[in-house]
N, C-alpha and C positions, 0 to 999 in steps of 0.2 A: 301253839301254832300247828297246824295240820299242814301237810305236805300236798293237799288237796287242791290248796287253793290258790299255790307259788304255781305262774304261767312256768310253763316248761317250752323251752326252743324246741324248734323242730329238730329233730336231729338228721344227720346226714350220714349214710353208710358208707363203710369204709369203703367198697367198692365205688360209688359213686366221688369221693374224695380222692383213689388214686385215679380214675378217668381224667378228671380236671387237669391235677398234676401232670398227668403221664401227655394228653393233649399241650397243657402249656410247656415242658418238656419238650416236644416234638416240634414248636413253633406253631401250632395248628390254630391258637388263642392264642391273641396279642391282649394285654393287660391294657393298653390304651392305642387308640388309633395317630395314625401320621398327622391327622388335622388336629386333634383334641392334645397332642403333642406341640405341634408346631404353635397353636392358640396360646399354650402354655407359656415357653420359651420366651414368644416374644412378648407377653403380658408382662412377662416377667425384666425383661431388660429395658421395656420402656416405664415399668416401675425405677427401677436402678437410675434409667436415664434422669427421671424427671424428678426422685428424692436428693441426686447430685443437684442438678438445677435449682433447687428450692432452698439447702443446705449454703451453696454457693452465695445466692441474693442475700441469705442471712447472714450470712459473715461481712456483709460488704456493707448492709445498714449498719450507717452510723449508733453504737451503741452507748445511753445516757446511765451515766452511774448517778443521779438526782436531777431534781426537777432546777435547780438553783445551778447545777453545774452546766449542763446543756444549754441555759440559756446566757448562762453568764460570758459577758465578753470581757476580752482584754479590753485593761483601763492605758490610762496615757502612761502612767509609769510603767507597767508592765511594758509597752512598748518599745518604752523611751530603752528600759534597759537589754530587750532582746537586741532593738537596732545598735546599742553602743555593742555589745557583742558581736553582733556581725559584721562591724565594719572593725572591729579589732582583731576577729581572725582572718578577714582578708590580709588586713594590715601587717599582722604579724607574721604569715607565711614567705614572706620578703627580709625578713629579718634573720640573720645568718646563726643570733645567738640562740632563739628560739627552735632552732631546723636538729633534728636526731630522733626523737621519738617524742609520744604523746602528750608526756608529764610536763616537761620543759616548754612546748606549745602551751599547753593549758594554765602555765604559771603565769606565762607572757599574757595571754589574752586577759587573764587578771588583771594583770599589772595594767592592761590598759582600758581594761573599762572600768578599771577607778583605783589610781595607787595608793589613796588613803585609806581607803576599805582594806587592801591587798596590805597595809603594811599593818594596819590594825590586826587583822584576823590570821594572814600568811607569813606576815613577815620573819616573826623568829622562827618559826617551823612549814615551811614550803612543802606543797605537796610533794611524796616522792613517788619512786616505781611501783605499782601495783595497790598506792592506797586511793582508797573512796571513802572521801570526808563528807557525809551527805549531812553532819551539821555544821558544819563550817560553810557549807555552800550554801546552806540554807541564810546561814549567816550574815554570808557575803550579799546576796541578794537583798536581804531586807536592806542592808547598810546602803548599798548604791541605790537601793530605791528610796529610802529617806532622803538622801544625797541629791536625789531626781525633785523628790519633791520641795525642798529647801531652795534648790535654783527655780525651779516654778513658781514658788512663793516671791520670791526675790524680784523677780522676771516680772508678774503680776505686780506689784507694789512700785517699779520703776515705771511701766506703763500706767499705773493712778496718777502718779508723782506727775508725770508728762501731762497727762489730762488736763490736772486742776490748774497749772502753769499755764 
């Protein structure tokens, strides 16, 4: 390789390098003007503004974890047993043995959306302070929904019964 044929920069003298300096030093050169400033800034905040904007809509669409879950609706037993729960924690807030803290609530509301579930799965061991039984609840839930659907079945075959009569 011959040194021939590498472009070489222009070079720049030391005297004219401290001019520049010694000008921008003194205020004389501004490195950028008041508008090409000003353009900057606010380019810049109505960037900020409108990545907030946009982050924000994002968070607010509804987000689907599968194509089956998003469309999937609640069926009649699901229903059936969110409503027996919510008319059991109205119900039991009225109730004096239920009233001190969370546990004792949440054993009550058991008890009354379904005490044959509750004695099957809670009975010998009730929830206590600070545990989370998330298979027992899970537990719970299937049972009162079998439970849902037993009476639905029952329900349906007294209604044939009446037909055919």
């Amino acid at each position: 390789f011959s040194r021939a044929s590498k472009r070489q920069r222009p070079s720049i003298g030391l005297r004219e390098l401290m001019a520049v300096y010694g000008n921008m030093k003194r205020g004389r050169m501004r490195r950028f003007s008041v508008r090409t400033l000003f353009a900057f800034v606010s380019s810049l905040v109505l960037f900020l503004c409108a990545s907030t904007l946009f982050f924000e809509v994002c968070e607010a669409a509804p987000k689907a974890k599968g194509k089956a879950r998003s469309r999937r609706k609640m069926g009649a037993v699901d229903k059936d047993y969110h409503l027996r729960r919510e008319k059991c924690s109205k119900t039991v807030e009225d109730m004096p043995e239920c009233k001190g803290n969370d546990v004792k609530r949440e054993n009550c509301v058991l008890k009354c959306v379904s005490p044959e579930c509750y004695e099957e799965l809670y009975g010998s061991d009730p929830l206590e302070e600070g545990e989370l039984d998330t298979t027992r609840g899970r537990l719970f839930r299937n049972c009162v929904k079998q439970e849902v659907r037993r009476m639905m079945e029952e329900d349906a075959s007294a209604k044939g019964n009446k037909d055919e009569i």
